[in-house]
Every structure is written in C-alpha cells, then in structure tokens.
MARMI-682604 format. One record per residue (C-alpha): residue in three letters; x, y, z. Coordinates in steps of 0.05 Angstrom, whole numbers, plus 5000, padded with zeros to 4 digits. Layout:
// residues N
ALAXYZ...
// end
This chain:
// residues 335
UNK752358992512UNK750359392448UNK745560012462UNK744960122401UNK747260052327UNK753260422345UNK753960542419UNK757259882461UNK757759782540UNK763759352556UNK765859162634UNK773058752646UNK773858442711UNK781558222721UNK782957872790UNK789857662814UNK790857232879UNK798556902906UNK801056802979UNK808656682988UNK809356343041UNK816256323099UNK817555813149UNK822855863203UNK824755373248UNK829555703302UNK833855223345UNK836155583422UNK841855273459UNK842955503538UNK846955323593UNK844155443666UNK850855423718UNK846655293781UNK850755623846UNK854254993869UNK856254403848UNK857654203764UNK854154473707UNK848254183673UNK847853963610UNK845454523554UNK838354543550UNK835554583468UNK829355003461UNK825054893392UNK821455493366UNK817955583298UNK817056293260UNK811456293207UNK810756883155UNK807257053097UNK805257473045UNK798657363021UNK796257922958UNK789458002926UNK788658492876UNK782158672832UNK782359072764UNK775759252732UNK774759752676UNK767760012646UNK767560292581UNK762660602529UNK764560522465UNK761460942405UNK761060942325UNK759361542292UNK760761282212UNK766761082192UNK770361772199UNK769061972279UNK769261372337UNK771061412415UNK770261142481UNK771261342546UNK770961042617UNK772260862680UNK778360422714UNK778460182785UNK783459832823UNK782759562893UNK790359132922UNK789958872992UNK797458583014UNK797658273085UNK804358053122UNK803357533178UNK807257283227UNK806656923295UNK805557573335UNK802358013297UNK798758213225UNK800058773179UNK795058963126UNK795559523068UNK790559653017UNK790060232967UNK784660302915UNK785360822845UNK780561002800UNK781961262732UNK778461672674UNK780161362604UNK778861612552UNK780361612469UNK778061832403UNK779361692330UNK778162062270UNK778961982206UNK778462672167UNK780462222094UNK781461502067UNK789161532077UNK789361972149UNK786961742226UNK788562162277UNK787661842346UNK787662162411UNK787461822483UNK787562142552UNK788361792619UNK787762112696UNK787661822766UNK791961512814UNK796960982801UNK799460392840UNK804359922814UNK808959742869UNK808659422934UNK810260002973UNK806660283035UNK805961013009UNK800161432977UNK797961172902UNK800861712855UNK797062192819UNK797862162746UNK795862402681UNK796462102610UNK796562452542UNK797762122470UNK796462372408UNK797861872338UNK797461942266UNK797561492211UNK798061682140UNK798061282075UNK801361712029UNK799961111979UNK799860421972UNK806460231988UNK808460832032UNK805960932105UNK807661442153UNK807161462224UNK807561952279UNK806061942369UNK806462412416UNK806162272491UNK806262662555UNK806062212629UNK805962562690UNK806962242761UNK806962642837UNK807562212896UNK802262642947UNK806262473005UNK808763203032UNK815062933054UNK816662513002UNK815263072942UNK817162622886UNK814662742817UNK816762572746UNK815762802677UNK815762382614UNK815762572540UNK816262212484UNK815962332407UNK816761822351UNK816561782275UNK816961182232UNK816061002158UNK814560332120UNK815260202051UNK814159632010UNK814359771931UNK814959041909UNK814458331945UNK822558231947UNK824158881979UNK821159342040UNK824559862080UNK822160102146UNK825360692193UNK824761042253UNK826761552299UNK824261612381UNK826362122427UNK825262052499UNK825862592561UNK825062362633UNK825562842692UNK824862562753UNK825862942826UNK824462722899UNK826463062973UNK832162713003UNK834262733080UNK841262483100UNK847162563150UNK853662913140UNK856762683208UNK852463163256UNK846262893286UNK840963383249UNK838463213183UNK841963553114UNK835663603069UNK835963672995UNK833363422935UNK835462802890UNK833962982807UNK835762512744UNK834962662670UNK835262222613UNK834462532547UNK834861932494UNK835561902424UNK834261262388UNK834661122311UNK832860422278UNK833360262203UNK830959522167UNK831359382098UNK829458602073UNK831358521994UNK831457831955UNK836957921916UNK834257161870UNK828056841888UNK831756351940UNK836756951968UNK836057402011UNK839357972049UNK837258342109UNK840158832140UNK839059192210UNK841359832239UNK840860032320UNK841960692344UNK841260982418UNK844761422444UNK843261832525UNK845762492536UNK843762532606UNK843763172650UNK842963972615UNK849264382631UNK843064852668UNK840764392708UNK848564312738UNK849365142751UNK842565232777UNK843064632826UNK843364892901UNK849364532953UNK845063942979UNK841063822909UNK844163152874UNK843863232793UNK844762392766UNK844162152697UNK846761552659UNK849561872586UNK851761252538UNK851561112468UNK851460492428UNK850460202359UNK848459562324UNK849459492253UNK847058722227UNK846758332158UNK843657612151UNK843757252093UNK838956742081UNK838456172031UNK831655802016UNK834655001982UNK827854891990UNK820954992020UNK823054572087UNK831154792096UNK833055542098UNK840155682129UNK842456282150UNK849356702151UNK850057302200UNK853857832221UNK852958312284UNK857558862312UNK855759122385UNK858759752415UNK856860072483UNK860460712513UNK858760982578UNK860861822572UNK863662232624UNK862061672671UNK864761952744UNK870161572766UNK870361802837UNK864061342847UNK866760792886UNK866560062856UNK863660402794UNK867860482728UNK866360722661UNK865360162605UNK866960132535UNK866859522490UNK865759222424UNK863358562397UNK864158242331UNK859257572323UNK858457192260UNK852956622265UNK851156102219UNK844755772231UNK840455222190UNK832855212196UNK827954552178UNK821354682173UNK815554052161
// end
C-alpha cells in the first residue's frame, strides 16, 4: 500500500503445512503351559502403533519502505514467526510451539553516481530446527559497498557480523560469525572480462558439555570449534576469434582451524575442535561456436583436497589427501 509518493507499507504472509505420517503393525506370539496335561498351541496377538508428525508453521513480515530522492532510501520492520510441531501416538500427544519476532531493518545511500553504501541490521530470536529448546537470541549486522570506478570497472566490498546465544542456562551455547569479502569485475571489451574475489570467514562457536569419565558424577566442561577460512576465486572469459573461446577458472580455500591461544588457555575438561584443510581448483574450457545451434566444448579440471594436522588418534577417522585430473569434452545443440 503506498502512503505516499515515497513511503510503501508491504505485509508477506508465508505458511508451511506437512504431516509425516508412521504406521506399525506389531505381531505377539505366546505360549501358555497350563499346569497339567500338553501345551497349547501359541496364541498370536495383533496390535497396531500409529505415529505422526504433523508441523504448521506461519512466517509474516511487515515492512515500511521509504524514498527520500534518489541518494537516501530505507525500510525497516517487523518479522514474526509462530511453528507448532505435534508427535502423536496411540497413548499419548506431544505438542511444541515457539514463536520469534524480529526487528529488520536497512538503509541505502548513495553519497555519488558511482558509490551506494548499504547498511542492514537484524535482532530477535531465531528458530530453525526442530529441537525442543529456547529460540536463540540473535543479532545481525551487514554493511556493503559498491563502487563504479568507471564503466568497465566495479568494485565491491561486505562486511558482516551474526551473533547467536542459546538462553537455556544449562545449555550456554553461543556462536560468533564474521565475515569480510571483496570482489572486482571488469569488462573493457565484449570478448574479454575478468572478475576476482577474496572472502574470509571466522566462526567461534562454544557450548557447556556434561559427560562421564567412569565415576558416577558428572565431569563438566565446555566443547569450542574455530574455523578461520580463507577463500580466493579468480574468472577470466577471453575470445581469442570470434567463434573461440577460452575460459579459465581458479578456486582457492583454504581452513586454518583453531589459534595456538585458544590451545594454552584451554582448561582440563574444555574440548578445542576444528577442521583445518586446504584445497585448489584450477580450470580451462575451451569452447568452439561451428555455428549459432552447435558449440562443443574441451575441458580441463585439477582437484586437490588436504586435510592438515588431522589427529590420528581419532578412531575410524584418518587424514585425507588426494588429487584429481578430469578432462571433459562435451558438444552442445541449441534450436
């Protein structure tokens, strides 16, 4: 609904409804050896188990969105979630719901022709799983920029921050994400463009842990992983003739887990996991146009994965490092 020139009232409504649905049929054989005499024959008893799962959930978000020129523009609203999961079965029924409500929020601006600075902000609860605990409290911050440094040349810059807390005193669990990416694109001619990025990622995550070592109280500690990744990415496309052309794709990731800190402060019942890896995907395709309806194709692709300093002593777990080499040829009609 439009206020005004430049002020608009939106409302989403997003329903989601599915039942899975069990049935048991359970088959009992007994014998009854009466005092004296033989023994009857086995008796066969029929019973039948019926569960379910039945979910409704409802997803509904009001926003007001406002123009101020083409420089300033924003919104900001409200998000509201209501989940009802029920679990039948022939003696009794369990029902769970949970609703959240969010603050959303975002702005743009646009300070000259070739710069837009965005900035969006998010806060609530959060419910995404079907577990019986507390919704988690979170909070969302992202700030963008785009710049046209000229025609053919665009830069691009994000910043995020997501924060999580489980309220459940027992449970204590929390995580921390950051994230940070740049990226270019550049396109000087119609037969060539180059486009790049890089995108580094940092995840701390902890929660209270209880467990036994052989006595019967409790050991109680805490359970921590880090993941601290660095990605790269680099395409190029150039037509080499007006039917030719090469392309050529670069992957880059590469996770170097846990800080050597976090390993000498850790206390005797406090569990430090990560997953450091690296692998890289370097690809060139060649592609040949006979015509407008029949393109094929010639490809090469190298994959390598490494797992680091992988513990060994984890049982049924070992430490992998391969390589592939594929070469693909391919042919393409189109009508």
């Amino acid at each position: 609904y439009e206020i005004a020139e430049n002020v608009t009232v939106s409302n989403t409504i997003r329903y989601t409804s599915f039942r899975i649905l069990g049935d048991v049929n359970n088959r009992t054989i007994s014998t009854l050896q009466p005092p004296t005499g033989p023994a009857r024959p086995p008796a066969t008893t029929t019973s039948f188990d019926a569960r379910g799962i039945y979910l409704d959930s409802f997803w509904n978000t009001l926003m007001l969105q406002f123009n101020m020129g083409k420089k300033f523009s924003g919104n900001i609203g409200w998000r509201s979630t209501y989940r009802e999961v029920k679990v039948t079965r022939p003696t009794a029924t369990e029902t769970e719901t949970q609703n959240n409500n969010n603050i959303v929020s975002g702005i743009r601006f646009q300070p000259t022709k070739r710069v837009n600075l965005f900035f969006d902000y998010e806060k609530g609860t959060w419910d995404n799983a079907f577990l019986q605990i507390s919704p988690l409290n979170m909070q969302r911050v992202r700030v963008r920029a785009n710049f046209n440094v000229t025609d053919t040349l665009s830069l691009n810059a994000t910043l995020s921050s997501t924060d999580r807390t489980n309220p459940t005193p027992f449970v204590s669990n929390t995580s921390d994400f950051r994230a940070f990416a740049v990226s270019g694109f550049w396109e000087p001619s119609t037969r060539f463009w180059l486009t790049g990025g890089y995108n580094y990622d940092d995840l701390f995550a902890t929660a209270n842990i209880a467990f036994s070592t052989g006595t019967a109280a409790l050991t109680r500690g805490t359970s921590q992983f880090y993941s601290r990744q660095h990605f790269m990415f680099l395409d190029t496309r150039m037509g080499i003739t007006k039917r030719l052309d090469l392309l050529m794709v670069y992957r880059y990731l590469t996770d170097i887990g846990a800080p050597n800190t976090a390993r000498t402060s850790a206390g005797p019942y406090d569990f430090i996991a990560s997953f450091p890896l690296y692998r890289h995907n370097p690809e060139a395709r060649l592609a040949y146009r006979f015509n407008n309806h029949v393109t094929g194709n010639l490809s090469y692709r190298h994959f390598s994965y490494n797992e680091k300093n992988f513990r060994s002593d984890l049982v049924g777990f070992r430490s992998q490092d391969y390589a592939a080499n594929i070469m693909t040829t391919s042919l393409r009609f189109t009508f």
